[in-house]
C-alpha positions, 0 to 999 in steps of 0.5 A: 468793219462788219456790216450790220445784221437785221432779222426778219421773221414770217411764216410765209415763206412766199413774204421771205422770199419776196424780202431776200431778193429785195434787200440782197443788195443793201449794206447789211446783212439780212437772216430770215426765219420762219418762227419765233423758237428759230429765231431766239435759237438763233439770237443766242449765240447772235447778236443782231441789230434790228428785228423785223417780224410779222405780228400773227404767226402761230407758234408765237406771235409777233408781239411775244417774240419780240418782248423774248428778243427784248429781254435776251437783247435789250439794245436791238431794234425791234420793227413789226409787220402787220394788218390794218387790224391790228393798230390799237395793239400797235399803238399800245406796243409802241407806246410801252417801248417795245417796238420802234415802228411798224409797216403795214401790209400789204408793204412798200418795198420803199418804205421797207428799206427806209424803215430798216435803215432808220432803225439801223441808224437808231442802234448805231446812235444809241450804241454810240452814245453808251461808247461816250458815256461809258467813256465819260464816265472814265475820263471823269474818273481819271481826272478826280483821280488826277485832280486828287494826286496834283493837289497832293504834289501841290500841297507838299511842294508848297509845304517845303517851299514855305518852310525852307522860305520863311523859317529862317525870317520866322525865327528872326522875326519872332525872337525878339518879341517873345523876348519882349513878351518874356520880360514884360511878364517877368517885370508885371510879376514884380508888381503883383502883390501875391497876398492879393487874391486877384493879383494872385490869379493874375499872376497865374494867368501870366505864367500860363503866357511866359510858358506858352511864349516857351513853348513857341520859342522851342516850337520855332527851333523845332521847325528850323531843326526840321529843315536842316536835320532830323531833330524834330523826329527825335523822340524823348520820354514825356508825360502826356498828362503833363501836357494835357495839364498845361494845354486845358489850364492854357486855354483858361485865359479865354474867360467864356471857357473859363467860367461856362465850359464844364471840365471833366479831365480823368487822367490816369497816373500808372500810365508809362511815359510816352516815346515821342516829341513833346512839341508834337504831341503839344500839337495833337492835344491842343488841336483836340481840346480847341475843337471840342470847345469850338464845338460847343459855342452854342450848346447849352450845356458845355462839357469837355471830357478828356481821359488818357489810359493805358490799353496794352502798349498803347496809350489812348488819348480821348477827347469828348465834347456836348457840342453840336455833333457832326452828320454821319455823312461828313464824318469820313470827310472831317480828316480831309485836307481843307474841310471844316464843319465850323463857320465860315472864317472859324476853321481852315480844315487843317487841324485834324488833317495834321493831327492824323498825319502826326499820329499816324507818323507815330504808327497810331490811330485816330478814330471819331464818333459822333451824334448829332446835338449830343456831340463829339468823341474823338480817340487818339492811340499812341504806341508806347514803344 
């Protein structure tokens, strides 16, 4: 291990001499200068531990060396000798984090020594403590690195062991109700009067469930599909405006939609038709459309404005609420797996994190804008081919 070097700077080279034969036996290493300019040469091409000067010289006096000395090497500590006169500049420069100590003259050889070595001391435990900090600082970044990739393993090892356990049992423990829903349904149409406008709506409100109960039934063959081969991949030619249709005329059943959320639904008709799984696309829109009414549970004003247009081989899908907006500070996080802006037991976090995923599978893209109490713009791009 190198030992350490401490500078001492005075102009008498009586003081110098009287300095070397005292501290040539000491556990550092001791370089002697006459002058401030020789000493900032030196500390050049040097890094040094401590500097000791004497406060009047007259090329450059104590104080200014010292401040060069702070500047070119900011961890080094810095030490002065000086008169009885001189405390009230002392005072001042210790007091502003220039110099450590001072010794007074004429000095104690003892005291000398001891104040070297506290300052050698100080360095070391200051250089130490940046060794941990930095090091902490890695360590830190090394486990949210960590942390980051385990909850991925975790959550995909957790996705395929809850699929492969309970896909089977989900089939089997929801075939028969949706046969029962199915036929309930079927036997309340039967006892509609359709002249009758309210058992006319009622009828309408029925069909939107015995094809919502349809597309769950397929939505359950696609998950065990998925476990077994890759038919849940497989990608047919569909009309997303077709599902849009569905999916805002489906949510009429809740009434507070029904009857106080404005809609706005400019869907282009020259647009080609969609390569894709219709389950999935089911999926994107769906979470979309419940997140902008979720949005504008509060607002005064509730408009949901849904497009869909062609631009260039893409189709773009947008979704747009009047609701509470989300701050610009959340908006890189909305995509992240768990994290939700609703309240609290309103949202899991797991929707727009599953429709990027989805959309991204399809080589696409998903963009968001938002104000704060003006609301929300969420942009889907699909490719066509």
């Amino acid at each position: 291990m190198t030992a350490p070097t401490v500078v001492f700077v005075d102009n008498d080279t009586e003081t110098l001499t009287l300095v070397s034969r005292l501290l040539h036996n000491q556990p550092f290493n001791c370089v002697l200068f006459e002058s401030g300019p020789a000493t900032l040469e030196y500390l050049r091409d040097h890094s040094v531990h401590a500097v000791v000067s004497d406060l009047r010289m007259p090329e450059m006096d104590g104080l200014e060396l010292l401040k060069r000395v702070q500047q070119q090497q900011p961890e080094t500590i810095r030490v002065v000798l000086s008169g009885f006169g001189d405390h009230e500049v002392l005072f001042e420069a210790i007091n502003s984090g220039l110099v450590y100590r001072y010794i007074p003259k004429p000095w104690d050889a003892v005291e000398l020594i001891s104040v070297v070595k506290q300052s050698l001391d100080l360095y070391a435990l200051r250089n130490r403590q940046r060794e941990l900090t930095k090091e902490l600082e890695l360590r830190n970044q090394e486990l949210e690195r960590r942390v980051e990739e385990r909850t991925e393993q975790l959550m995909a090892i957790e996705k395929e062991a809850e699929l492969g356990k309970y896909a089977s049992q989900i089939v089997h423990g929801l075939k028969a109700p949706l046969q029962s829903i199915g036929g309930a349904i079927l036997v309340a149409n039967l006892l509609l009067d359709e002249s009758d406008p309210i058992h006319l709506e009622l009828k309408h409100c029925l069909d939107s469930v015995l094809d919502s109960a349809g597309e769950l039934q397929k939505a359950i063959v696609g998950i065990m599909s998925h476990t077994t081969d890759e038919s849940f991949m497989r990608k047919a030619a569909i009309d997303i405006n077709e599902i849009i249709r569905r999916e805002i005329d489906f949510f009429k059943l809740d009434d507070d939609y029904k009857h106080h959320v404005e809609r706005n639904v400019v869907l282009d008709p020259e647009r080609p038709p969609l390569q894709g799984n219709a389950l999935q696309i089911k999926q994107i829109t769906d979470n979309l459309i419940k997140n902008a009414i979720d949005a504008m549970a509060d607002a005064e004003r509730k408009v949901l404005t849904v497009s869909t247009a062609q631009k260039g081989n893409w189709i773009q899908l947008s979704v747009s609420d009047t609701g509470r907006g989300i701050p610009e500070d959340n908006l890189a996080r909305v995509f992240s797996p768990f994290f939700t802006t609703k309240p609290l037991g309103k949202g899991t976090g797991i929707g727009l994190a599953s429709v990027r995923k989805m959309v991204e599978a399809y080589g696409g893209s998903i963009s968001i804008e938002s104000t704060v109490g003006v609301g929300t713009t969420v942009t889907v791009n699909l490719p066509l081919g």
